[in-house]
N, C-alpha and C positions, 0 to 999 in steps of 0.2 A: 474444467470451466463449465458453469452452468449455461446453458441456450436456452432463452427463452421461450415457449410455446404461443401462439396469437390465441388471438380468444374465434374462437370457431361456432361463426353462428348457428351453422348446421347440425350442431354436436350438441347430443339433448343436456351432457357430461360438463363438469368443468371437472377443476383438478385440485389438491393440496400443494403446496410448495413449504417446506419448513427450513429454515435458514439459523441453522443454531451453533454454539461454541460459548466459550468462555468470555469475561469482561472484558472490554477494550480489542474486541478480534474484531470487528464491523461489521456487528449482526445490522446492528439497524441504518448505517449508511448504505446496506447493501439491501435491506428491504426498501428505504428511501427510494434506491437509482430503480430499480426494478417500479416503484408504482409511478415514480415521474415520467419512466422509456410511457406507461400506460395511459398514463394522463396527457403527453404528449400527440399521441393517439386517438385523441377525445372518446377514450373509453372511458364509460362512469364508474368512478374511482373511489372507494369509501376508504377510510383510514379510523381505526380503534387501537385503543391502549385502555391496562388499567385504570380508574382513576386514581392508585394510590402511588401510582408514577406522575410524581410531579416536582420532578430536580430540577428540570430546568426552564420547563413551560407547563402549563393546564392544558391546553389546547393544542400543542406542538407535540409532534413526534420529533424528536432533538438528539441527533447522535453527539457522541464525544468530540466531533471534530467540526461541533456545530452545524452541518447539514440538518432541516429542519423541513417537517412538509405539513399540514394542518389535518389536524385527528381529533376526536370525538371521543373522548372521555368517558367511559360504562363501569359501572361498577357490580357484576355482574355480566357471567359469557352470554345468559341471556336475553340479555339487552341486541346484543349483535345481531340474533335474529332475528330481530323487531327492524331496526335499522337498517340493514342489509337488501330491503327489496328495489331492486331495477337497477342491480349492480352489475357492474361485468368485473368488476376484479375487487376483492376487499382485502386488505392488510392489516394484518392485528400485531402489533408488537409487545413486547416484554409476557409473551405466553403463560411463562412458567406463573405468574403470576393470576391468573385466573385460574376459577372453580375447574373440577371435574368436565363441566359439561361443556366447556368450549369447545371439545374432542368431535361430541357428537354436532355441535354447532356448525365447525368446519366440515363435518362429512354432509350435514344437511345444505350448507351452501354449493359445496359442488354439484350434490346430485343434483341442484337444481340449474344448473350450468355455468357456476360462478368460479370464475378463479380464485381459490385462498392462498394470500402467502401468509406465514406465520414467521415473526422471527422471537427467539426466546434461548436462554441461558439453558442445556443442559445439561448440567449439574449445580448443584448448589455449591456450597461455601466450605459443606465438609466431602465433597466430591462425592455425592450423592445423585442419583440421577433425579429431576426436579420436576414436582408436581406432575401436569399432564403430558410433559414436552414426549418423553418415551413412549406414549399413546398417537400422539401426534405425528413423531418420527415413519410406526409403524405404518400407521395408515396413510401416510403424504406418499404421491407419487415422483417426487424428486425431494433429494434431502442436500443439502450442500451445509458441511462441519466449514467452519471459519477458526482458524487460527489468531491468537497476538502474536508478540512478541517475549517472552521471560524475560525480567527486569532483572533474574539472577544468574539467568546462563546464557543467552542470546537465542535458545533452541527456540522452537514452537510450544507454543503457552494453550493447555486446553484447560488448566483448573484455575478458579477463581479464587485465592485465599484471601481470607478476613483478616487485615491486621487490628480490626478493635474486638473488645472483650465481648462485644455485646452476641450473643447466643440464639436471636430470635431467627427463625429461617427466613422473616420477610424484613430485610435491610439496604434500605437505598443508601446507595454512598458512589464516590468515587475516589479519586487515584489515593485519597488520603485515608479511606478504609479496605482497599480492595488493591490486589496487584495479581496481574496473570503471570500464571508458573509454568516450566514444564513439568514432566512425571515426576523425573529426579527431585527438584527443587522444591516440589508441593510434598509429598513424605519426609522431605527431612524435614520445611517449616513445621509440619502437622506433630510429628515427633518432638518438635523443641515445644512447642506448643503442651503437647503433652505432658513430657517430663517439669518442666517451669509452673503445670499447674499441680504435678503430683506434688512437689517441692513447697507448694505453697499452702496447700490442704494437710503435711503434716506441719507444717510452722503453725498453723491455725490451734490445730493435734494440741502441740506441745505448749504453746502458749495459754491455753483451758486446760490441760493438766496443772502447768504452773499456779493458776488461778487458783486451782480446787485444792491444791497443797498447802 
């Protein structure tokens, strides 16, 4: 279980906190309770997200189980910098979704004595590890992985598979595009997946042979 740190005025330092795992594991209800314990504390509290995350508010950071806290929309990591001054704790959620330089962004707020929490998916869709999160991971002084649930085994769910066709690595969806797997469960979908598209690329094959005869 993760323990919180206070924010330590005497400490020149703050810190990374990175909060990651698969779809529906409660990355961001668990970024949420963490910046509200801060807020509750009348620490100055900033909240960022992409702005190309907008499923379910512009302005909301909005977990799957509707816990929601109010965030500021950047479209670019370096925006955060600009934003970020007379903070004592900032939270960035859906990570993996920003540029390269959030990495350095988040090391730039700590040094300056700010708490970063970051929450974000890593891995993407084909179990890949995703954009900056394994930069972020490394250099965060606390990492806490979140689990779901497997919709196909009941075990611990850390891969996010895609049940639509669509191939782009930046795809918002939920329960009706996306379902968390365990290890087992995400290699056999990925394998049906695979063979149902070999299957389909020779029908294509065959069917333009037939044409051309």
């Amino acid at each position: 279980m993760f323990l919180e740190n206070t924010v330590n005025q005497k400490e020149q330092f703050g810190w990374i906190e990175v909060i990651c795992g698969s779809m529906f594991s409660g990355k961001t209800e668990e970024l949420i309770r963490r910046l509200k314990r801060a807020q509750f504390a009348k620490q100055n509290v900033e909240i960022f997200k992409p702005t190309v995350d907008n499923r379910y508010d512009n302005n909301m950071v909005v977990s799957h189980d509707a816990n929601e806290i109010r965030s500021t929309p950047v479209p670019a990591a370096a925006n955060i910098r600009i934003l970020a001054d007379n903070c004592d704790v900032v939270g960035i959620d859906e990570a993996q979704f920003f540029d390269d330089e959030i990495i350095s962004v988040c090391n730039d707020l700590a040094n300056k004595g700010i708490r970063v929490i970051v929450a974000g998916l890593d891995m993407d869709y084909k179990g890949n590890p995703f954009g900056p999160m394994p930069s972020l991971m490394a250099t965060a002084e606390y990492v806490t992985k979140v689990h779901a649930v497997c919709t196909h085994t009941g075990n611990l769910a850390q891969y996010s598979f895609r049940k639509s066709d669509d191939d782009n690595l930046v795809f918002l969806g939920e329960t009706a595009e996306y379902e968390p797997l365990s290890r087992a469960a995400f290699y056999q979908a990925m394998n049906a997946d695979d063979k149902a598209n070999a299957s389909s690329k020779n029908d294509r094959a065959n069917h333009k042979n037939k044409q051309r005869g």
